[in-house]
C-alpha positions as CSV (number, residue, x, y, z in Angstrom):
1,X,1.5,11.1,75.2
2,X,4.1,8.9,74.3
3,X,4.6,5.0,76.2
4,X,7.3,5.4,78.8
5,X,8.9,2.3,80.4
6,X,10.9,1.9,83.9
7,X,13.7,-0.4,83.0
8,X,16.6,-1.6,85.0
9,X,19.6,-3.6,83.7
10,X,22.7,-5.3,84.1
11,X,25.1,-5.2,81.5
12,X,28.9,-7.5,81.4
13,X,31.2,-8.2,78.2
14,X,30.3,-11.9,77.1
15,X,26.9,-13.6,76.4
16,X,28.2,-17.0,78.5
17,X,28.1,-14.3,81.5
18,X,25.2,-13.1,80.7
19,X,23.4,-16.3,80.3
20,X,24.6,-17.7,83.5
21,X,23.1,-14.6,85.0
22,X,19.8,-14.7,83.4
23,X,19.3,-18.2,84.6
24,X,21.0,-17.6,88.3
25,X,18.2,-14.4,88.7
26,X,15.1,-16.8,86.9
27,X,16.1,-18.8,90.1
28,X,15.6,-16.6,92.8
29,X,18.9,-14.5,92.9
30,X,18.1,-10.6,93.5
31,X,18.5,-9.0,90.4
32,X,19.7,-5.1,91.8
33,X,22.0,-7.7,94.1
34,X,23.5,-9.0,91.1
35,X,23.4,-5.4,89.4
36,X,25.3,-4.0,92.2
37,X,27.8,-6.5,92.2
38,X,28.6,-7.2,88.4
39,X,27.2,-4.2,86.3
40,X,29.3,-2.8,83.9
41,X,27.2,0.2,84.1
42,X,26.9,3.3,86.4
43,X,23.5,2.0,86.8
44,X,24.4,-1.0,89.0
45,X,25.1,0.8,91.7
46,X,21.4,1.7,92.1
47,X,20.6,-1.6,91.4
48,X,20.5,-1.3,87.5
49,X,17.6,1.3,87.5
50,X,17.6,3.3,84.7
51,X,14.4,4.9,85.7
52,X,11.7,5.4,83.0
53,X,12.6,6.1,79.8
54,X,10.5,6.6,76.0
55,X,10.9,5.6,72.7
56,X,14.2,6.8,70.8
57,X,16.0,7.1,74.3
58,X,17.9,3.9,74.1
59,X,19.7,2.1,71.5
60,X,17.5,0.3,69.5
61,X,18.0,-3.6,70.4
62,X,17.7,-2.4,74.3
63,X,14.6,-0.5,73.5
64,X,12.6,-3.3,71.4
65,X,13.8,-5.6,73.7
66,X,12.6,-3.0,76.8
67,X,9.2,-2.4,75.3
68,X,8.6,-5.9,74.3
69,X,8.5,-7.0,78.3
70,X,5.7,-7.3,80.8
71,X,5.9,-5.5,83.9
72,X,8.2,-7.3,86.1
73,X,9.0,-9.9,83.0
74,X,13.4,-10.3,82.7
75,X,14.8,-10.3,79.1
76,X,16.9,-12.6,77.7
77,X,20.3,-11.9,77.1
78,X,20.5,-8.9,74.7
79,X,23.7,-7.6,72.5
80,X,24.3,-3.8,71.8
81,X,27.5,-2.4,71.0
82,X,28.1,-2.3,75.3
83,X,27.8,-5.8,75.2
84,X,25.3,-7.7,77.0
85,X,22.3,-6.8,78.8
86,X,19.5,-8.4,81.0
87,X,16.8,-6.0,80.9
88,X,13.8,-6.0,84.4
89,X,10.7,-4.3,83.1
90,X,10.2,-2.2,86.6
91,X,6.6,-0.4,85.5
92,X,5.2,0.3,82.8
């Protein structure tokens, strides 16, 4: 059976954002906090979760990026054509 992933995200326009982000979160701030409150996506309303997710379902940067995390690791800032994401490796 193929590897699936729980993933949840936070996603905004410029990587300055999204650095000041990842290091406001590596600090202690709640990370579906901040993905409720500055998410581009529909997702940050449930707190970024994307819920689980295989191979092939994302776009690739976000999925290497994704399947290269521990569970409970956060990404560093990552660029797709949305714009930027910080990625929480949820379970694995």
């Amino acid at each position: 059976m193929a590897e699936e992933i729980r993933a949840s995200h936070i996603l905004v326009k410029t990587k300055d954002e999204a650095d000041k982000l990842y290091e406001e979160i590596k600090a202690g701030k709640d990370f579906a906090e901040v993905a409720s409150e500055v998410s581009l996506c529909p997702s940050g309303q449930a707190g970024g979760d994307l819920g689980y997710f295989g191979k092939g379902m994302m776009v690739k940067p976000f999925e290497d990026a994704a399947f290269a995390l521990e569970k409970g690791e956060l990404s560093k800032p990552v660029e797709t054509q949305f714009g930027w994401h910080l990625i929480l490796l949820t379970d694995k």
